[in-house]
C-alpha positions as CSV (number, residue, x, y, z in Angstrom):
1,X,0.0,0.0,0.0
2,X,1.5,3.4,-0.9
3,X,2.1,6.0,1.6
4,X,0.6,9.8,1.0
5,X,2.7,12.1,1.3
6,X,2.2,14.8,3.6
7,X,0.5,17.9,3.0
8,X,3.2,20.9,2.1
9,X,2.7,24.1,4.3
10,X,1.4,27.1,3.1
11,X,4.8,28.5,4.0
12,X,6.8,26.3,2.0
13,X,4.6,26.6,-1.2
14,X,4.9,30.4,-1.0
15,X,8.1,29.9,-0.4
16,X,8.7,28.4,-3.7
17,X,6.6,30.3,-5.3
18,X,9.2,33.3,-4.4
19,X,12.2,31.3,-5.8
20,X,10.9,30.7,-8.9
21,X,10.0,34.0,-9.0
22,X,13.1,35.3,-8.5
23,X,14.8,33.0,-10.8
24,X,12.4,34.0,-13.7
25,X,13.6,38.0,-13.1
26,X,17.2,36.6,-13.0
27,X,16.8,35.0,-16.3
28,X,14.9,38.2,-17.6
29,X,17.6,40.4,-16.5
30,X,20.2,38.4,-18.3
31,X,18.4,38.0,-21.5
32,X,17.7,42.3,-21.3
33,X,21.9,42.2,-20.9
34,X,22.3,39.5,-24.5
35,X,20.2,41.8,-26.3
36,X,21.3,45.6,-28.3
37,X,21.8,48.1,-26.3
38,X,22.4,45.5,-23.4
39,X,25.8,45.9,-23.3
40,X,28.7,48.6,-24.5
41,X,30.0,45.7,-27.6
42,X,26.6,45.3,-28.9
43,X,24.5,49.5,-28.8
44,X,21.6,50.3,-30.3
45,X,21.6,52.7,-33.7
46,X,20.3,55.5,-32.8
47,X,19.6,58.4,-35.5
48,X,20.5,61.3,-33.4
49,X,21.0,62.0,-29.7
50,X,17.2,63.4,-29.3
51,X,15.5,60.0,-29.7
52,X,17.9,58.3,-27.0
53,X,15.6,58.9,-23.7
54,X,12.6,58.4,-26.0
55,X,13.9,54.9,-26.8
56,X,15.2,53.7,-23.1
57,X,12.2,55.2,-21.2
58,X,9.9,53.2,-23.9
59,X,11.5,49.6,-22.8
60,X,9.9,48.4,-20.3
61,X,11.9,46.6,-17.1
62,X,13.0,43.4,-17.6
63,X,12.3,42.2,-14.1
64,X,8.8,43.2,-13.5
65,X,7.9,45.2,-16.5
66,X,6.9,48.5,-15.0
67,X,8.4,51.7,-16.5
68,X,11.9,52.9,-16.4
69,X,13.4,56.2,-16.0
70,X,16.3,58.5,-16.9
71,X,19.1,58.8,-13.9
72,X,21.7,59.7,-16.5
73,X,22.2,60.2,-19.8
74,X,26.4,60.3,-20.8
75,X,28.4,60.5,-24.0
76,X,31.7,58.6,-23.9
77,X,33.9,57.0,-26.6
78,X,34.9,53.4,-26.1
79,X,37.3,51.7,-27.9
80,X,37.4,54.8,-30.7
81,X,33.6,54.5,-31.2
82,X,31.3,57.5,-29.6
83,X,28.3,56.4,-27.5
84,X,26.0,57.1,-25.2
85,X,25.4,55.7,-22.3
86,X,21.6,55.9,-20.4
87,X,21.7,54.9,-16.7
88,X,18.0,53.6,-16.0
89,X,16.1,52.8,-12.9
90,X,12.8,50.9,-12.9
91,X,9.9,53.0,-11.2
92,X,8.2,49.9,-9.4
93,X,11.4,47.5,-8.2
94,X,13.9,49.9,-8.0
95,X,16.4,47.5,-9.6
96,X,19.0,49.4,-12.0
97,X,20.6,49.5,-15.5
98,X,22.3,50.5,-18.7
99,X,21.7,51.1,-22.2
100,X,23.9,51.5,-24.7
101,X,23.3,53.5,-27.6
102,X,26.0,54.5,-31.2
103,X,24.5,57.7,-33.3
104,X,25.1,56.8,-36.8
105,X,23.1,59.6,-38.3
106,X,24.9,62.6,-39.8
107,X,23.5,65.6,-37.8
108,X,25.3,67.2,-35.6
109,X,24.9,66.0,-31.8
């Protein structure tokens, strides 16, 4: 005759329920880092330096999806190449990050 296994506690289930969470905004956060603008090797194309804040405020967070916002906004050069650099934080979790952006339109910056 086959035993039952006992009844998990609310407590533990929740407790799962949190870790899996967490692992899913982990996973999010690294896949937001694999794609353009993720990292400094691999920017977005940008067609001036107006449209940057437009563009990062537009992508959503990668760990909960609330909006984002504009800390800082930086131009630097990196390896030879000019970019810009937009320091976000997310309006809901708080949590923190970059986007990379390379103007490859002829205007003037």
């Amino acid at each position: 005759m086959a035993k039952r296994q006992p009844k998990r506690s609310e407590r533990t289930l929740r407790r799962e329920s949190e870790r899996a969470s967490t692992r899913l905004q982990e996973d999010r956060e690294r896949l937001f880092v694999l794609e353009a603008g993720g990292r400094v090797e691999r920017p977005f194309e940008a067609l001036s330096a107006a449209v940057i804040e437009a563009h990062a405020t537009s992508v959503p967070c990668p760990r909960c999806d609330a909006s984002q916002e504009v800390r800082e906004h930086i131009a630097l050069v990196h390896q030879g190449v000019r970019l810009r650099e937009t320091k976000l934080r997310c309006r809901q979790c708080g949590s923190q990050r970059s986007m990379w952006f390379k103007i490859v339109g002829n205007s003037p910056n």
